[in-house]
N, CA, C and O atoms as a GROMACS GRO file, in nm:
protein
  308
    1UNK      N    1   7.780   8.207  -0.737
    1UNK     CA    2   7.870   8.161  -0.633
    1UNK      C    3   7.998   8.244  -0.640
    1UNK      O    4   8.046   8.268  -0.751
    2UNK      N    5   8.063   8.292  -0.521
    2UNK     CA    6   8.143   8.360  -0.520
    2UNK      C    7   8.291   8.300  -0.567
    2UNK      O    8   8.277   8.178  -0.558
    3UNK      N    9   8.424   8.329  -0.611
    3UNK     CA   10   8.466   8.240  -0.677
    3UNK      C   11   8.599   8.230  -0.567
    3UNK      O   12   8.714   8.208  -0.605
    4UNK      N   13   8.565   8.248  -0.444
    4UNK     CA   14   8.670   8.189  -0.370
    4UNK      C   15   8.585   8.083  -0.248
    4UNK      O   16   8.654   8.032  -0.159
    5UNK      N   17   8.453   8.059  -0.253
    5UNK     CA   18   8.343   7.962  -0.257
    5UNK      C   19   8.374   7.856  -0.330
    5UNK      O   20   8.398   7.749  -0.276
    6UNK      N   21   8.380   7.873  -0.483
    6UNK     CA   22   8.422   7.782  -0.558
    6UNK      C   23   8.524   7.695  -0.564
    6UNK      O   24   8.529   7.586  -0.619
    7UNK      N   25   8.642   7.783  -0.472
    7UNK     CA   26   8.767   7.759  -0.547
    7UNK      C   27   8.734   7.676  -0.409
    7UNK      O   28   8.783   7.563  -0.418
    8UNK      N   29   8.654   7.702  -0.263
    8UNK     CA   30   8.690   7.584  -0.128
    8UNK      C   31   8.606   7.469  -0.196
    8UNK      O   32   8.632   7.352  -0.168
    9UNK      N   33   8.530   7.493  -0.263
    9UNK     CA   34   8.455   7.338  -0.290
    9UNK      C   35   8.524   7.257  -0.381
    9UNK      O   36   8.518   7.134  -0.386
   10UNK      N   37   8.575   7.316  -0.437
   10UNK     CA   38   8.682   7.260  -0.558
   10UNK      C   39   8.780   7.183  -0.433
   10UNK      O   40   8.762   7.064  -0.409
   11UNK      N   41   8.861   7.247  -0.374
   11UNK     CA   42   8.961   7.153  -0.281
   11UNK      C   43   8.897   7.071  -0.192
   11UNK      O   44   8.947   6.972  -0.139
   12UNK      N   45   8.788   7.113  -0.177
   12UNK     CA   46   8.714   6.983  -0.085
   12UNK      C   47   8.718   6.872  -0.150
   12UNK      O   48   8.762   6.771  -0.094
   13UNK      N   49   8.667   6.868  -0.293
   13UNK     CA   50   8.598   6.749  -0.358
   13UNK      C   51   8.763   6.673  -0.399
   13UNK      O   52   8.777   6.552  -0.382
   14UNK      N   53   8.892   6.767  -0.457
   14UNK     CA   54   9.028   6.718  -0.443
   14UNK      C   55   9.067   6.614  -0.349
   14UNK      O   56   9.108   6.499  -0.367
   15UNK      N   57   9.039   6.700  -0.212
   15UNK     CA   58   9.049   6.650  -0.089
   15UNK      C   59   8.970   6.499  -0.086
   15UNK      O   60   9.036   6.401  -0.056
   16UNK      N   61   8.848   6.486  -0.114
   16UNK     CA   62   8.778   6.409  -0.084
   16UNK      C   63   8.834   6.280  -0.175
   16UNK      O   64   8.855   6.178  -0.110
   17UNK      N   65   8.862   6.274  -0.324
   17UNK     CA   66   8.911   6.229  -0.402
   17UNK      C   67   9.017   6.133  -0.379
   17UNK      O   68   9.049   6.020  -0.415
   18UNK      N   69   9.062   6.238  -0.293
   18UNK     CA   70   9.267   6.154  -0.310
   18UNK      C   71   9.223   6.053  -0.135
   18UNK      O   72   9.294   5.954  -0.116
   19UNK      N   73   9.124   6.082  -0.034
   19UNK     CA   74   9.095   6.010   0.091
   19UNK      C   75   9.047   5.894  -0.004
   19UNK      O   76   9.104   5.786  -0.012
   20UNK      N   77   8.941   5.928  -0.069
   20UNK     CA   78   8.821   5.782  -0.112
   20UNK      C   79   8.958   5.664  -0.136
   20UNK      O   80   8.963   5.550  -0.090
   21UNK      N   81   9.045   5.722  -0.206
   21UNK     CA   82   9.132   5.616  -0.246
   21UNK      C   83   9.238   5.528  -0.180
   21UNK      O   84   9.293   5.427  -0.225
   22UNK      N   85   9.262   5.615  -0.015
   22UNK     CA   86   9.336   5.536   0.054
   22UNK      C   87   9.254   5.378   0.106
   22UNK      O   88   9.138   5.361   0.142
   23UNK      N   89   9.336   5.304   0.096
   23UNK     CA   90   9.322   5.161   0.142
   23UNK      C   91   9.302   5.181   0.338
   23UNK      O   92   9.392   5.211   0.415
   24UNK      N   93   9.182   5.157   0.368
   24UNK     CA   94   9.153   5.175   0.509
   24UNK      C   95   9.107   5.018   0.560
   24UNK      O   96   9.043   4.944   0.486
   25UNK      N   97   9.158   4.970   0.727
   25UNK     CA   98   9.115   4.876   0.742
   25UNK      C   99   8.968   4.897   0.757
   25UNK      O  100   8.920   5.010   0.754
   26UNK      N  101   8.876   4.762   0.777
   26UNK     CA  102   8.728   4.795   0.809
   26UNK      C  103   8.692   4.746   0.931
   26UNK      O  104   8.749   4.658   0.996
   27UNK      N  105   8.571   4.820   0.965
   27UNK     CA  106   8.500   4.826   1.143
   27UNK      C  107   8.522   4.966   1.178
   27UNK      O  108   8.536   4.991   1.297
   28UNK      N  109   8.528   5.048   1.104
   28UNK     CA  110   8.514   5.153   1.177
   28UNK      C  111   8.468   5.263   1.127
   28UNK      O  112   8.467   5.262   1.004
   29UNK      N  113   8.405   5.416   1.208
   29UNK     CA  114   8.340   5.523   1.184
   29UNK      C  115   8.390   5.615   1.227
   29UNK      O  116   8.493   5.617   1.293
   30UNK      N  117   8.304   5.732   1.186
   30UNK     CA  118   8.352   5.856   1.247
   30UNK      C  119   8.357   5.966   1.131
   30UNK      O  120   8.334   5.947   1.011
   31UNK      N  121   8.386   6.066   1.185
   31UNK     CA  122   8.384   6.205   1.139
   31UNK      C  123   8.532   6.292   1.089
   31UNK      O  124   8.596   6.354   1.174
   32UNK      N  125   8.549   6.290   1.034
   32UNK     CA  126   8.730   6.388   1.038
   32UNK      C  127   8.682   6.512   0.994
   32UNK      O  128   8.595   6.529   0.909
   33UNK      N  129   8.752   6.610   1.066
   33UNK     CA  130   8.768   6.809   1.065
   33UNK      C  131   8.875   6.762   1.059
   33UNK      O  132   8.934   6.676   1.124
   34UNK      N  133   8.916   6.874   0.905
   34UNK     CA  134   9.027   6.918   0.791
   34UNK      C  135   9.058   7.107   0.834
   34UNK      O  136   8.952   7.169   0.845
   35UNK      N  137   9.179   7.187   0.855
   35UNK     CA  138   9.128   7.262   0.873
   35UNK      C  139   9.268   7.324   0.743
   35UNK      O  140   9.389   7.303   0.743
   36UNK      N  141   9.193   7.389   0.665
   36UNK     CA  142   9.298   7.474   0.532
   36UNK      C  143   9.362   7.612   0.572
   36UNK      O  144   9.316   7.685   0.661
   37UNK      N  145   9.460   7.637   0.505
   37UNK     CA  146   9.500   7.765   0.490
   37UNK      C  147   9.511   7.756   0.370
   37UNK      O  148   9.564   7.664   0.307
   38UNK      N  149   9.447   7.874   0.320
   38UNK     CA  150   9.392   7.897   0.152
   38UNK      C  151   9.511   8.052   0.177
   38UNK      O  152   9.496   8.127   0.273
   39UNK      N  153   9.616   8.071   0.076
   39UNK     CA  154   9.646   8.197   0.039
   39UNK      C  155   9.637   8.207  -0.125
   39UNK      O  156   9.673   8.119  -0.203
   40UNK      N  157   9.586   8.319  -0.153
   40UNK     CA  158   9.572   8.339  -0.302
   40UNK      C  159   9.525   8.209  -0.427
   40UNK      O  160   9.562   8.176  -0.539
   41UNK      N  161   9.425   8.167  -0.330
   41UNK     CA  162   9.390   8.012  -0.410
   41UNK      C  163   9.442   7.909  -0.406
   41UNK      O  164   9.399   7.807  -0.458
   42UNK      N  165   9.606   7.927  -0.302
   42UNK     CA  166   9.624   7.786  -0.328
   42UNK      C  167   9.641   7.726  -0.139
   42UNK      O  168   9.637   7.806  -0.045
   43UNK      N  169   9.657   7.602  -0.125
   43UNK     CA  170   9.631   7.562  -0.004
   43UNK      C  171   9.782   7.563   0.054
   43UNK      O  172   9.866   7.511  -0.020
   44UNK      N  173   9.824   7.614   0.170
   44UNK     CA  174   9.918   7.637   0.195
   44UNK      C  175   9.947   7.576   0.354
   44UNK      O  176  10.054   7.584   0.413
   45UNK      N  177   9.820   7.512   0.406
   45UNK     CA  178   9.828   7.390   0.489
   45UNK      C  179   9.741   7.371   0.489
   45UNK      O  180   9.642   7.437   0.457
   46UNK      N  181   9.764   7.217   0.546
   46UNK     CA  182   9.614   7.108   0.578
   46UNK      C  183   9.630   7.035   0.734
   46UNK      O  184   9.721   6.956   0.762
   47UNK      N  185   9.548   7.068   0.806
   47UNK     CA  186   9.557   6.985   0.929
   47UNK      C  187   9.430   6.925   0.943
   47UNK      O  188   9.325   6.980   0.911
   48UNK      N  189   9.442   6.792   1.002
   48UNK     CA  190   9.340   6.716   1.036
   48UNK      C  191   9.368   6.728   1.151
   48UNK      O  192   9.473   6.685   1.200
   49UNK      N  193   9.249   6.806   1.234
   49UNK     CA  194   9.194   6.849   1.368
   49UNK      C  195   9.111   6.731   1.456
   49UNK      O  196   8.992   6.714   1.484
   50UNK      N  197   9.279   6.635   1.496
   50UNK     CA  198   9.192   6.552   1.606
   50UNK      C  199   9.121   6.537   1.745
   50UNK      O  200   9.080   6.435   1.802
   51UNK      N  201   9.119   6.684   1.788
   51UNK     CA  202   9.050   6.719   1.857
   51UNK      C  203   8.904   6.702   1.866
   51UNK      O  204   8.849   6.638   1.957
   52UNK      N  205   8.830   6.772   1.750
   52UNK     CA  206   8.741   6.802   1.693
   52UNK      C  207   8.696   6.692   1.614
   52UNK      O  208   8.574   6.710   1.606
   53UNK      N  209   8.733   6.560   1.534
   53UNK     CA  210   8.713   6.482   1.469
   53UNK      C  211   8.653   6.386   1.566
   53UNK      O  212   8.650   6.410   1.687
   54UNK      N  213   8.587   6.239   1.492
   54UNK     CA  214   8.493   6.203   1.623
   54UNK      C  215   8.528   6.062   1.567
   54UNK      O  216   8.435   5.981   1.579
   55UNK      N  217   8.659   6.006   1.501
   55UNK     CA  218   8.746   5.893   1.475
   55UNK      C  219   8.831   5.908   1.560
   55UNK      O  220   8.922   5.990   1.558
   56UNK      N  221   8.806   5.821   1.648
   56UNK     CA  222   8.951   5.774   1.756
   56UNK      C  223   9.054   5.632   1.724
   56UNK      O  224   9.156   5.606   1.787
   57UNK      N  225   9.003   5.560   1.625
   57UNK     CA  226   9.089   5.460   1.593
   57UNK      C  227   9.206   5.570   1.544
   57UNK      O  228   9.198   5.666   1.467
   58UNK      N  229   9.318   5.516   1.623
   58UNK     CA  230   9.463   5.546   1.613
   58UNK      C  231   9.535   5.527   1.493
   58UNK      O  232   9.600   5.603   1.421
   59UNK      N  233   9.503   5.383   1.487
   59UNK     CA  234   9.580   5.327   1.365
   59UNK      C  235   9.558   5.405   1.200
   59UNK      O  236   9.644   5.428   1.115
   60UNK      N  237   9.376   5.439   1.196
   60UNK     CA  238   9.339   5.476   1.082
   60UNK      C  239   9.406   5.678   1.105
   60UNK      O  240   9.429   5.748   1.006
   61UNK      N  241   9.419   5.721   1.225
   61UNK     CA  242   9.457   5.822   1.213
   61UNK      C  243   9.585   5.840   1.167
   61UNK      O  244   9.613   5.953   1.127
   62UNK      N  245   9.645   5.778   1.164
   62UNK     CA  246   9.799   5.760   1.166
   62UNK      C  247   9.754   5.707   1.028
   62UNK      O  248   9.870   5.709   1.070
   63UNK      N  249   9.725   5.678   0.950
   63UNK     CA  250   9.735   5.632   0.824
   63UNK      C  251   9.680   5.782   0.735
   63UNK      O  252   9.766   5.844   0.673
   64UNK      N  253   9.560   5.825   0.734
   64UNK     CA  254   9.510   5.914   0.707
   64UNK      C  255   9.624   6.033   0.735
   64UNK      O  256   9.634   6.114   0.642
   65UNK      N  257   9.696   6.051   0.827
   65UNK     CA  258   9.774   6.156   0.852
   65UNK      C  259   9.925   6.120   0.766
   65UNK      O  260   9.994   6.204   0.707
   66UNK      N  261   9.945   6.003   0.775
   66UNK     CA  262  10.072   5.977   0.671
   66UNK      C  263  10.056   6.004   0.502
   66UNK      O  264  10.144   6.016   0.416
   67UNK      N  265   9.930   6.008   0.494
   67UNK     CA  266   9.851   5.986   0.337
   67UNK      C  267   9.850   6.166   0.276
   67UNK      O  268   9.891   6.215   0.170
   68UNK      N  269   9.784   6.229   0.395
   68UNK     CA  270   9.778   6.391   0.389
   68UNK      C  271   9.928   6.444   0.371
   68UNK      O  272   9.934   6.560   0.332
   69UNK      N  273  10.053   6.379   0.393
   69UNK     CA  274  10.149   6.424   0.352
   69UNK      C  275  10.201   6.422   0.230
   69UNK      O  276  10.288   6.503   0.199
   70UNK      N  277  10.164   6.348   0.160
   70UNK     CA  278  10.190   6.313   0.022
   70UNK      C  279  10.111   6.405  -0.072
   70UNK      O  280  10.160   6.441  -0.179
   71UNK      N  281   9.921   6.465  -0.008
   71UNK     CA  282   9.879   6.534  -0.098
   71UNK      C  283   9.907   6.687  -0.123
   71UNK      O  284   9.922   6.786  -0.050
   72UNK      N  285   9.908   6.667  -0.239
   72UNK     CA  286   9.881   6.825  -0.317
   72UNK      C  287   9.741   6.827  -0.413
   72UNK      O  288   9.681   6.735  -0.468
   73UNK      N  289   9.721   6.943  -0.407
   73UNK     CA  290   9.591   6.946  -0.507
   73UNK      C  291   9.668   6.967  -0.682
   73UNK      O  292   9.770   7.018  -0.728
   74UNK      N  293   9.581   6.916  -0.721
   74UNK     CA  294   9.621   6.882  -0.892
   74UNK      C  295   9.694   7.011  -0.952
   74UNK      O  296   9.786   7.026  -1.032
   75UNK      N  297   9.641   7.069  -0.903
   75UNK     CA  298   9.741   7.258  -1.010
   75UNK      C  299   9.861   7.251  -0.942
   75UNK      O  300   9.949   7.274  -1.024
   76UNK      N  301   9.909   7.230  -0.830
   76UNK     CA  302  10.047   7.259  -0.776
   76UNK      C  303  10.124   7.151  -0.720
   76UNK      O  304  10.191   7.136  -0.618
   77UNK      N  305  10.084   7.064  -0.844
   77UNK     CA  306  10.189   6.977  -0.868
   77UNK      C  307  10.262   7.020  -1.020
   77UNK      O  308  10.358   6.957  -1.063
   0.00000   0.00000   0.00000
C-alpha cells in the first residue's frame, strides 16, 4: 500500500472515530461526503459536502458541522 493511501485511511478511520462518538438524535439516515485537503500528511481542511451528502435533517447537520470544528486528528494536537 502506498503510504500516502495509508496515511488517507488512517484519517478516515480518525475521522470516523471522533463522529461514532457524537451524541446524535434518533430516526434518522443517510450518507455524509467529507471532502480533505491533505498537505504533506497533514489535513489542512475538512468540509462536509452537503450537496453531495444524502442527510437532509438540518438539525443533525448543524450538529455534525459544529462537532467537525473542534476536530483535529491525534498528531496535530
Amino acid at each position: 500500500m502506498h503510504s500516502t493511501e495509508k496515511r488517507y485511511k488512517q484519517i478516515i478511520s480518525l475521522l470516523t472515530q471522533y463522529l461514532q462518538a457524537i451524541q446524535l438524535p434518533r430516526g434518522f439516515g443517510g450518507d455524509l461526503v467529507f471532502e480533505f485537503q491533505v498537505s504533506q500528511g497533514r489535513v489542512r481542511q475538512l468540509v462536509l459536502d452537503e450537496q453531495a451528502s444524502f442527510l437532509k435533517e438540518q438539525t443533525v447537520m448543524q450538529l455534525i458541522r459544529r462537532s467537525l470544528l473542534a476536530w483535529l486528528p491525534e498528531e496535530t494536537r
